[in-house]
C-alpha positions as CSV (number, residue, x, y, z in Angstrom):
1,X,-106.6,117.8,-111.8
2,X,-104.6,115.7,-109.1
3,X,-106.8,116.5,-105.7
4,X,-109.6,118.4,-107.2
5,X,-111.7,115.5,-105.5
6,X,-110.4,115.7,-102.3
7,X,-110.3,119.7,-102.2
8,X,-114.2,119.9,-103.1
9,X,-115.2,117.4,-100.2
10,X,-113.0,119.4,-98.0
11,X,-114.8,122.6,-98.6
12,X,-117.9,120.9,-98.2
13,X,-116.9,119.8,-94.8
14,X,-117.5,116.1,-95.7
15,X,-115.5,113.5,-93.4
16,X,-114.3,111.0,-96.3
17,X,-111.9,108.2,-96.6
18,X,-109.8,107.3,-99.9
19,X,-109.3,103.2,-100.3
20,X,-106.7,101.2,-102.2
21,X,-105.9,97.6,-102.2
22,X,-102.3,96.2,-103.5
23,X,-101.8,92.8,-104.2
24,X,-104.4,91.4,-106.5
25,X,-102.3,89.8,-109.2
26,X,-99.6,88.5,-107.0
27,X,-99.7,84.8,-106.9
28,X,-98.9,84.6,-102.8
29,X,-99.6,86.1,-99.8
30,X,-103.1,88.5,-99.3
31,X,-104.5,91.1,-100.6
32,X,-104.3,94.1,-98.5
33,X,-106.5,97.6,-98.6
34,X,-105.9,100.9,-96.7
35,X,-108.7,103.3,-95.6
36,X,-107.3,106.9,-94.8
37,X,-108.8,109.9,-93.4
38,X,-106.5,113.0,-94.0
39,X,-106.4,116.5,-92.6
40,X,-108.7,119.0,-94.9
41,X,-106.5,120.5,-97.2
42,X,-103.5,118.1,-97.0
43,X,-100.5,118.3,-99.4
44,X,-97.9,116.3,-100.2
45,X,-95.8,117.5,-102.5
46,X,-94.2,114.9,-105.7
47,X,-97.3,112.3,-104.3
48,X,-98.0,109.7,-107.1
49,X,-99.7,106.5,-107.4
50,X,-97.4,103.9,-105.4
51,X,-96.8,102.1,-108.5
52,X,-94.5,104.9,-109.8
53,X,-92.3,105.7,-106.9
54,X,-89.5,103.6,-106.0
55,X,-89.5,101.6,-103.1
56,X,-87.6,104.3,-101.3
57,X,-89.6,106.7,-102.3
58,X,-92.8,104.9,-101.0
59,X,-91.5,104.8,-97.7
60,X,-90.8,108.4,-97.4
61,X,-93.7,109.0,-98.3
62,X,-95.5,106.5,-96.1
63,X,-93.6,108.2,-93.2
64,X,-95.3,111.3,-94.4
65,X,-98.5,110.6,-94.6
66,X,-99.2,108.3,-91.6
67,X,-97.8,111.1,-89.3
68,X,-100.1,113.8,-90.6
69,X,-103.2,111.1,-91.5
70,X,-106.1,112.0,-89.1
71,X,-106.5,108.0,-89.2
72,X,-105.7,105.1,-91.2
73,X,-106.3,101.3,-91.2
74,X,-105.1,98.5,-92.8
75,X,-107.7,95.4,-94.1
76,X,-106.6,92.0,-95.4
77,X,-107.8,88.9,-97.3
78,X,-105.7,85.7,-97.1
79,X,-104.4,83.7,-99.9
80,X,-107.0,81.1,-98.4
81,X,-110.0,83.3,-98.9
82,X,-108.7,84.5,-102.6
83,X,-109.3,80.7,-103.2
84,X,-112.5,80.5,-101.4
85,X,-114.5,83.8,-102.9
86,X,-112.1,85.0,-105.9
87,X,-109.6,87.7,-106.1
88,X,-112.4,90.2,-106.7
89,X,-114.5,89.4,-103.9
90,X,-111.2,89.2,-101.4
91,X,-110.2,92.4,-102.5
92,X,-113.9,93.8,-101.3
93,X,-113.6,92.1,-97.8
94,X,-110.0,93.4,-97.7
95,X,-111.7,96.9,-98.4
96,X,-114.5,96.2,-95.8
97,X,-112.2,95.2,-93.1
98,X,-110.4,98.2,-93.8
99,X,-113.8,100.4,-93.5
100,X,-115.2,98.9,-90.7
101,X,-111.3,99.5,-88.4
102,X,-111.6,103.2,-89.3
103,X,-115.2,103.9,-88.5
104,X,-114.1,103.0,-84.7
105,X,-111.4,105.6,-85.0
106,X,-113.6,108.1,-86.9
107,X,-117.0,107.2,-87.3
108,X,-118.0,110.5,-88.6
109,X,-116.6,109.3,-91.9
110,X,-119.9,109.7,-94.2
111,X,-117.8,108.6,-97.3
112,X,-115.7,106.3,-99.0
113,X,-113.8,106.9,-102.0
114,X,-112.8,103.8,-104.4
115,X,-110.0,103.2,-106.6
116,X,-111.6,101.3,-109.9
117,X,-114.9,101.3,-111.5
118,X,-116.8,98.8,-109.0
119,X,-116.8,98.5,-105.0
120,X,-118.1,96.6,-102.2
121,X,-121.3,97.3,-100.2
122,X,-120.2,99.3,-97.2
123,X,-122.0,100.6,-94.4
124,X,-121.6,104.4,-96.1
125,X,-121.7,105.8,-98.9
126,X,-119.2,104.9,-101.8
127,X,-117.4,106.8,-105.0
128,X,-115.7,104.8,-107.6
129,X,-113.4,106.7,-109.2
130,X,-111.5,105.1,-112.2
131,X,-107.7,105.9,-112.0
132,X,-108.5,107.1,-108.1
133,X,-105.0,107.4,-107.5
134,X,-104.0,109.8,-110.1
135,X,-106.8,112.2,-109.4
136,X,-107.4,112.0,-105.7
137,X,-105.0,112.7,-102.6
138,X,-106.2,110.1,-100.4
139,X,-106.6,107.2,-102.5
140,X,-102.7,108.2,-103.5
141,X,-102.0,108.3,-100.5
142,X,-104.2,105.0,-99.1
143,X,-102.4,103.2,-102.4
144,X,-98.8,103.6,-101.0
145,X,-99.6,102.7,-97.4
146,X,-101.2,99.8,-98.4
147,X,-98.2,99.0,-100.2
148,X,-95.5,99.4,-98.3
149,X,-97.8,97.5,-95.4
150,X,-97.7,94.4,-98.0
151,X,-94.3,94.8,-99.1
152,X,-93.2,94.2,-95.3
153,X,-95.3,91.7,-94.6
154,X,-93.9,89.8,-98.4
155,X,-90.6,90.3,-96.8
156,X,-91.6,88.5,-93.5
157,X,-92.9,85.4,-95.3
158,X,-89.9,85.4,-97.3
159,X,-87.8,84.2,-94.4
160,X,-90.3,81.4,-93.4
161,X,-90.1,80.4,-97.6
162,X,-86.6,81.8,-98.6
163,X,-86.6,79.8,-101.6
164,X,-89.8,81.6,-103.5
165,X,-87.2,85.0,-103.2
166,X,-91.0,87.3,-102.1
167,X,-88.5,90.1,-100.6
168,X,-87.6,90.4,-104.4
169,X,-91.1,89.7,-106.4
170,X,-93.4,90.6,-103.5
171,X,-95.0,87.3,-105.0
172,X,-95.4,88.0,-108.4
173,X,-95.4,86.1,-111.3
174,X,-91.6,87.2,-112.0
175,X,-89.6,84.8,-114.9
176,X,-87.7,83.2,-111.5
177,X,-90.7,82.9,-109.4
178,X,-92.3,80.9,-112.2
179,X,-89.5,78.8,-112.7
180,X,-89.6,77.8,-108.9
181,X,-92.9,77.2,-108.6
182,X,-92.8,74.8,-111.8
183,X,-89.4,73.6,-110.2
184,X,-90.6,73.1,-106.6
185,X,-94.4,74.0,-106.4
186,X,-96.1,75.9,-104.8
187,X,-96.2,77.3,-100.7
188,X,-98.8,77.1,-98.1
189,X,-99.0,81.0,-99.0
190,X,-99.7,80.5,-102.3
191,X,-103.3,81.0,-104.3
192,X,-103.7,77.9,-105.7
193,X,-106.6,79.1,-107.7
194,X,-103.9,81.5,-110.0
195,X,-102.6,81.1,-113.3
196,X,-99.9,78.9,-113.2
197,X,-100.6,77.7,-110.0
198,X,-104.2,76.1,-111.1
199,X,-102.2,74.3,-113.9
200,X,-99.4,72.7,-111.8
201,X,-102.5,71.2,-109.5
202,X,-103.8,69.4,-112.4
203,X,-100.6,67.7,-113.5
C-alpha cells in the first residue's frame, strides 16, 4: 500500500527523511538527490513516482510539496565526478550531500529512507526500499523535487550549449542527441565515461 511506510514511522514518532536521485542515465549534466522531511501524516492526493507525471504535473506538485515539506535539500554530483568515482558512487555522494544539508535544518532526523536495493553509508540509519517511490510518500515526493530541480538546471545549460537541445532530452541519450554528439562531440557537461560518449573518445 502507497504510504503504509511512511504512516507506520509516523505513528511511531520517528523523524525520517525519504531520498531520490534523478539523473543517472543521462549522458550530461549531474546527478542530483533530494532529502525530504514531511509533516506526519502528509497527503497529497494523485502523488506518483515523477517518472509518470507530466512535466506539468511535476511542477504542481513540486509547488505542493515544498510549501508543506518540514525541510528539504537538494545534493549533487558533477558530470566530472560521475567520471572520476562512477555513476553509482556519484549518485551516493549526491545522496550524502543531500543528507548531510538536511541534518543542519533538522538534525533530529534518525532515519533515511532509500529508493533501490543498495545505499550509501550515512551518518544515520538507512532503509532501502526497492520501488521506494511507489510505496512511500516521501521518497515520491523527494523523486519529483529532485526532478524538477534537474530539469531546471538541464534547461540552464541548454542556453550556454544550445546545440545539444538539454531543455528537450534533459541530456538523454534521445535519437537527436546521439546524432549530435556523433555529429559534433561531446560538451564540457558531458560524462565522457557513458556509452557513446566512451566510444567517440577512442576514435
Amino acid at each position: 500500500m502507497f504510504g503504509a511506510i511512511d504512516k507506520e514511522l509516523w505513528e511511531k514518532e520517528v523523524v525520517f527523511c525519504g531520498i531520490d536521485e534523478v539523473g543517472r542515465g543521462s549522458l550530461a549534466g549531474p546527478v542530483v538527490a533530494c532529502a525530504i522531511i514531511l509533516k506526519p501524516n502528509s497527503v497529497f492526493p494523485g502523488l506518483k513516482d515523477s517518472k509518470r507525471l507530466s512535466a506539468q504535473q511535476r511542477e504542481k506538485f513540486y509547488k505542493i510539496i515544498t510549501k508543506s515539506a518540514l525541510a528539504f535539500s537538494i545534493g549533487k554530483a558533477s558530470n566530472k565526478e560521475i567520471d572520476r568515482l562512477n555513476i553509482q558512487n556519484a549518485t551516493f555522494l549526491a545522496m550524502e550531500r543531500a543528507v548531510l544539508k538536511i541534518l543542519k535544518k533538522i538534525p533530529e532526523c534518525k532515519l533515511a529512507l532509500i529508493d533501490g536495493p543498495r545505499a550509501p553509508s550515512l551518518p544515520i540509519k538507512v532503509q532501502t526500499i526497492v520501488k521506494g517511490d511507489e510505496k512511500s510518500i516521501s521518497i515520491a515526493c523527494a523523486s519529483i523535487v529532485a526532478k524538477v530541480k534537474r530539469d531546471r538546471l538541464m534547461k540552464i545549460l541548454a542556453q550556454r550549449y544550445p546545440e545539444y537541445h538539454f531543455e528537450v532530452n534533459k541530456g538523454y541519450p534521445t535519437q537527436s542527441h546521439r546524432a549530435q554528439l556523433i555529429k559534433i562531440g561531446p560538451s564540457e557537461v558531458h560524462r565522457q565515461s557513458f556509452g557513446i560518449l566512451k566510444l567517440n573518445s577512442k576514435k
